[in-house]
Steps between C-alpha positions, in 0.01 A plus 500: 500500500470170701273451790618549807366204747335526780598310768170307683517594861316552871514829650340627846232771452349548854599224631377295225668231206410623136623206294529561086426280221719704248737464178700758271380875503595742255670868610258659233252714608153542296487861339272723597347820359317731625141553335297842515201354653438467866923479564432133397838350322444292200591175688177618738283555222564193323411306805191688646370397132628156519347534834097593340533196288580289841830411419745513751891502411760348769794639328809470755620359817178354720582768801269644759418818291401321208348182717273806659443676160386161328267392787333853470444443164353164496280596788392867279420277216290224669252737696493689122371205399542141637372296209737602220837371496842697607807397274871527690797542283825388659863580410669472820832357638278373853534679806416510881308151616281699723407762240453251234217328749343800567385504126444110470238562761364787351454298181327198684285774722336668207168368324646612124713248368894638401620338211914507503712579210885442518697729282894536465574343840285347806714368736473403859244672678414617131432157365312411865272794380479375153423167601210646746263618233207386438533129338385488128617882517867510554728610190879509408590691144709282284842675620427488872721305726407386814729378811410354789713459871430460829514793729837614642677673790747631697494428839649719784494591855456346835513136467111529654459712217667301245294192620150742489591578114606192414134358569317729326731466200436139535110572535488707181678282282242209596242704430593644186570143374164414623329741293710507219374130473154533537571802176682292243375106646819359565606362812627692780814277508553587120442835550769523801721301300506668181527909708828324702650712231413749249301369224402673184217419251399617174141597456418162318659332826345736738209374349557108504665550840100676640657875552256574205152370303614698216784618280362857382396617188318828353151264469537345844648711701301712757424897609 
C-alpha cells in the first residue's frame, strides 16, 4: 500500500500554535501481542529491555505522548547513571516543533552524552534530533535517508491572531536554522537555503553534509 501523506500544519490547542515538521506516514499499525508476564505486550517487553541497555527507540511521529515518554526516559537513565552513554534510535517521519524541543533540551540538559542513530527515515524534527547528538557520536545505517525542511503552518483566525502565529512561526524557523548550523557547521544562510524545500540525503551525504560523524557499522556502531 502507498503512504498516505501527511499534510504539515498549525492547529490551536488551548489557545496555542503547534507547528509540524512532518513527511509521509504509513496506515500500518505495529502488531502487538499480548505476553503472559505482567500484561506486558511484546512491543513493551522488547523496549523495557532495550530500555536496561539505555537505548531509547523514537519510532513514530515526534507527538506530545512520545515527546513526554522520551524525556522520561532520558531523565530515568541519566540519574541511573550519568557517566555512561544513552544511544537514541530514530525512524520517524518528524513531528510537532514544540514536542521535538522538548527532547532537544532534554538531550543538552543531561550530563550522559546521547549518541543518535538514524535508521529507515529521520526527517524534519527527526533529522533536527539526529543532528543533536552528541558530536563524534551521531550515526546513520547505510540505508537511512535523511530530509531536511523548514518548519510549516497553517495560519488561521483573527487577523491579531494570524499576525501572533505568524511571529512565532517566523521565530522558530530562525532558530531551528540557528541550531541546525551550529550541528552540521554550515552556515545559517546555507542551511535556510537548502530547507526552502524538502531535501533528502543518503547516509554518505548526511554525513558530508554534518547531520552525522559516522555512517554505521556492526564494529562502530554504539549501545
Amino acid at each position: 500500500m502507498w503512504p498516505r501523506w501527511t499534510t504539515a500544519h498549525c492547529g490551536r490547542r488551548q489557545g496555542d500554535v503547534t507547528q509540524h515538521l512532518t513527511v509521509p506516514t504509513s496506515d500500518a499499525q505495529s502488531p502487538s501481542m499480548r505476553t503472559g508476564t505482567n500484561g506486558l505486550s511484546l512491543n513493551d517487553s522488547v523496549y523495557e529491555r532495550l530500555l536496561r541497555e539505555r537505548i531509547i527507540v523514537l519510532g513514530s511521529q515526534v507527538e506530545d505522548s512520545i515527546s513526554n515518554q522520551i524525556c522520561s526516559q532520558l531523565l530515568l537513565l541519566a540519574a541511573e547513571d550519568a557517566d555512561r552513554d544513552i544511544s537514541l534510535y530514530i525512524n520517524s517521519p518528524g513531528g510537532s516543533v514544540t514536542a521535538g524541543m522538548a527532547i532537544y533540551d532534554t538531550m543538552q540538559l543531561i550530563k550522559p552524552d546521547v549518541a543518535t542513530v538514524a535508521m529507515g527515515m529521520a526527517a524534519s524534527m527527526g533529522q533536527f534530533l539526529l543532528s543533536a547528538g552528541a558530536k563524534g557520536k551521531r550515526f546513520a545505517l547505510p540505508h537511512a535517508r535523511i530530509m531536511m525542511h523548514q518548519p510549516s503552518a497553517g495560519l488561521g483566525g483573527t487577523a491579531s491572531d494570524i499576525e501572533i502565529q505568524a511571529k512565532m512561526f517566523s521565530r522558530h524557523k530562525k532558530e531551528m536554522a540557528q541550531l541546525i548550523a551550529e550541528q552540521t557547521g554550515q552556515t545559517v544562510e546555507k542551511i535556510t537555503q537548502d530547507s526552502d524545500r524538502d531535501r533528502w540525503f543518503t547516509a554518505e551525504e548526511a554525513r558530508e553534509y554534518g547531520f552525522v560523524d559516522h555512517v554505521a557499522s556492526a564494529a562502530n556502531l554504539p549501545g
